[in-house]
C-alpha positions in Angstrom: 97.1 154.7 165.5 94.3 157.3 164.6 96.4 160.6 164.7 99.1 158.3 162.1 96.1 157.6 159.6 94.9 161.7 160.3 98.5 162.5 159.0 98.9 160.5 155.7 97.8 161.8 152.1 94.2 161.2 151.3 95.3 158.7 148.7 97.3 156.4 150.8 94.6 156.1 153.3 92.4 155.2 150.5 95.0 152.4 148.9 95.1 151.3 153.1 91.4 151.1 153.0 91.2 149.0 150.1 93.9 146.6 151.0 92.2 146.1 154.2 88.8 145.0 152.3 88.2 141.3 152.1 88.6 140.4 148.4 85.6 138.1 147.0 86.5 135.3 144.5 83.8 134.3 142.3 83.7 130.3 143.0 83.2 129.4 139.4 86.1 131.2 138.2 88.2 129.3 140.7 86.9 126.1 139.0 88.0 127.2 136.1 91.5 128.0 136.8 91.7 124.7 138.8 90.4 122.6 136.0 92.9 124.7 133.1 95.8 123.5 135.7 94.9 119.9 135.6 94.7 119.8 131.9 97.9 120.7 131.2 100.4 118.1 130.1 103.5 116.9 133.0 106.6 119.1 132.6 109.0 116.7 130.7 112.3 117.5 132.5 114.4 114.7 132.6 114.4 115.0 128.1 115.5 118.6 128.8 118.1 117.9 131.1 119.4 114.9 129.8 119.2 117.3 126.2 121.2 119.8 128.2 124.3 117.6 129.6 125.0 116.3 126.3 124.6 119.2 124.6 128.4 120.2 123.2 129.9 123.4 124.8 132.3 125.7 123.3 135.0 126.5 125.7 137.6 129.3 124.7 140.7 129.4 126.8 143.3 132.1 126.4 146.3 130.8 124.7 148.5 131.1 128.1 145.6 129.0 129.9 145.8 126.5 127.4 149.6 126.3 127.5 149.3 125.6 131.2 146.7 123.2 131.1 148.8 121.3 128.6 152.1 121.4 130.9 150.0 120.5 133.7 148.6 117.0 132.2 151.9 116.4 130.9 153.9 117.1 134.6 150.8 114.5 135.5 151.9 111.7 133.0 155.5 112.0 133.6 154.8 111.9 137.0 152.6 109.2 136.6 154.6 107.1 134.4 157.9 107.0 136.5 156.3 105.1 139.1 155.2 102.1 137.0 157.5 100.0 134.8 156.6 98.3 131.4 154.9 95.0 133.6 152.3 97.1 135.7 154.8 96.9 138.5 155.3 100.0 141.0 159.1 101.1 140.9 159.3 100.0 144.0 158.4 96.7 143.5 161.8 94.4 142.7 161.3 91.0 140.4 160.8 87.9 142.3 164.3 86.3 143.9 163.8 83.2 141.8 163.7 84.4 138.5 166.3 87.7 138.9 169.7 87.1 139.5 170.5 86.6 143.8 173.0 90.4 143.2 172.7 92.3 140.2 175.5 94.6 139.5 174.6 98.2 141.3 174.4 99.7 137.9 171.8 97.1 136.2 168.4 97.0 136.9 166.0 93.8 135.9 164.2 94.8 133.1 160.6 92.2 132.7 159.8 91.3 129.1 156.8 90.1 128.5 154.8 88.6 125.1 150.9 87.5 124.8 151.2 84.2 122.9 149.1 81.6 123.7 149.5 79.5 120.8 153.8 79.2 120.9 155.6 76.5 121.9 158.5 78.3 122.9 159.8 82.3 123.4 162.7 83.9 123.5 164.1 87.0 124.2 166.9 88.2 121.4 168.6 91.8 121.3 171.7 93.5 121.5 172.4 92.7 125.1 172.7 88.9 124.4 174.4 88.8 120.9 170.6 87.8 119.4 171.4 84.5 120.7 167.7 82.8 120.9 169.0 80.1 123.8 170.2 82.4 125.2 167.3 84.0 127.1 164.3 82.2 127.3 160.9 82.9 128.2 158.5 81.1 130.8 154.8 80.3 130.2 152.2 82.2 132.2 149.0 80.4 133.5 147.1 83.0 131.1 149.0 82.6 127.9 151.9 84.9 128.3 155.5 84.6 128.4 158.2 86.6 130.3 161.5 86.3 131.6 163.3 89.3 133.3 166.7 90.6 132.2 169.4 92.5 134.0 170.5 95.5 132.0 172.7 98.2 132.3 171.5 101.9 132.1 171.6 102.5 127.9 169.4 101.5 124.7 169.4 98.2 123.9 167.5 96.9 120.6 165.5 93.5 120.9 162.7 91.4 119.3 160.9 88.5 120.6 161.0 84.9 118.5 158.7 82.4 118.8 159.1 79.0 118.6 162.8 79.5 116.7 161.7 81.0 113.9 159.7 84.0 113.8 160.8 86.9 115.1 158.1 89.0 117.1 158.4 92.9 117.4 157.5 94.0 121.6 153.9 95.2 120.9 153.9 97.4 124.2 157.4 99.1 122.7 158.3 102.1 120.9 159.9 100.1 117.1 163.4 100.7 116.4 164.3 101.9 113.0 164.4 99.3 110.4 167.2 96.5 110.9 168.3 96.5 106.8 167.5 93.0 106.4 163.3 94.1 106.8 163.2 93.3 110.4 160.9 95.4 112.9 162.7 95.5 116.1 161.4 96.9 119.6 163.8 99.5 122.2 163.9 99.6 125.2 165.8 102.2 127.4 167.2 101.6 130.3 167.0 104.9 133.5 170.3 105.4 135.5 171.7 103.9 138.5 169.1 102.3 141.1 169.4 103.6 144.3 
């Protein structure tokens, strides 16, 4: 180890020699630092972070990213949406024996209609597909207010409206509206998919 330090610059063995010396801290000074330390104030970090995550953030997207984002979360709703019917029901699902007819045609498909009004006496269900006859598709009262009653439809567009208790007709609130019927009548649609498989 001697003939190593004989070998270095004069300067480096001087820095070695003074790194090697024991360094003397004056004990008051230490005091000092320790009580400046304590004095200071808590860090307040959950303002600052809480600040920070709610703090609005510019994001710029290239117009090709943003296309594809946008095909993306509409391929997700179509998706999405062809596995639920207007009721909540999966597609999968078929309407209960008892209220759907025992064999529907292989073309028709039982189509739920379904109206929140707690305060009617009666419901109907009027449209194109029944000749807006109001006996001739009744409704049936729900524990929790609502009526519905399913109907089996052919594949198409069929144009109907809801009337309660005989006289007033009620547009499907959970429909797209049809175009004005000429006499000032809102109607609802519905549409119909192709064959069930």
């Amino acid at each position: 180890m001697s003939d190593d330090m004989d070998r270095l610059d004069p300067y480096v063995e001087w820095i070695a020699t003074e790194a090697r010396r024991p360094v003397s801290i004056d004990p008051a000074a230490r005091q000092r630092l320790l009580d400046a330390i304590r004095a200071e104030p808590a860090p307040q970090r959950s303002g600052r972070v809480l600040a920070w995550l709610v703090e609005p953030r510019r994001f710029v997207l290239p117009p090709i990213a943003a296309a594809a984002l946008a095909a993306g979360l509409v391929g997700i709703g179509i998706l999405g949406g062809s596995t639920i019917n207007r009721d909540g029901r999966q597609s999968t699902e078929r309407p209960p024996a008892d209220v759907a007819s025992p064999r529907l045609p292989d073309s028709a498909r039982a189509v739920k209609f379904v109206l929140i009004a707690p305060q009617a006496a009666r419901v109907a269900v009027v449209g194109d597909f029944n000749g807006w006859d109001a006996a001739a598709t009744p409704a049936v009262r729900e524990k929790d207010g609502t009526w519905s009653t399913y109907i089996p439809l052919r594949p198409g567009r069929y144009v109907y409206s809801f009337v309660v208790d005989g006289t007033h007709f009620v547009s499907d609130p959970a429909a797209p509206i049809a175009p004005d019927d000429g006499y000032g009548q809102k109607n609802s649609v519905v549409v119909v998919a192709g064959a069930v498989s």
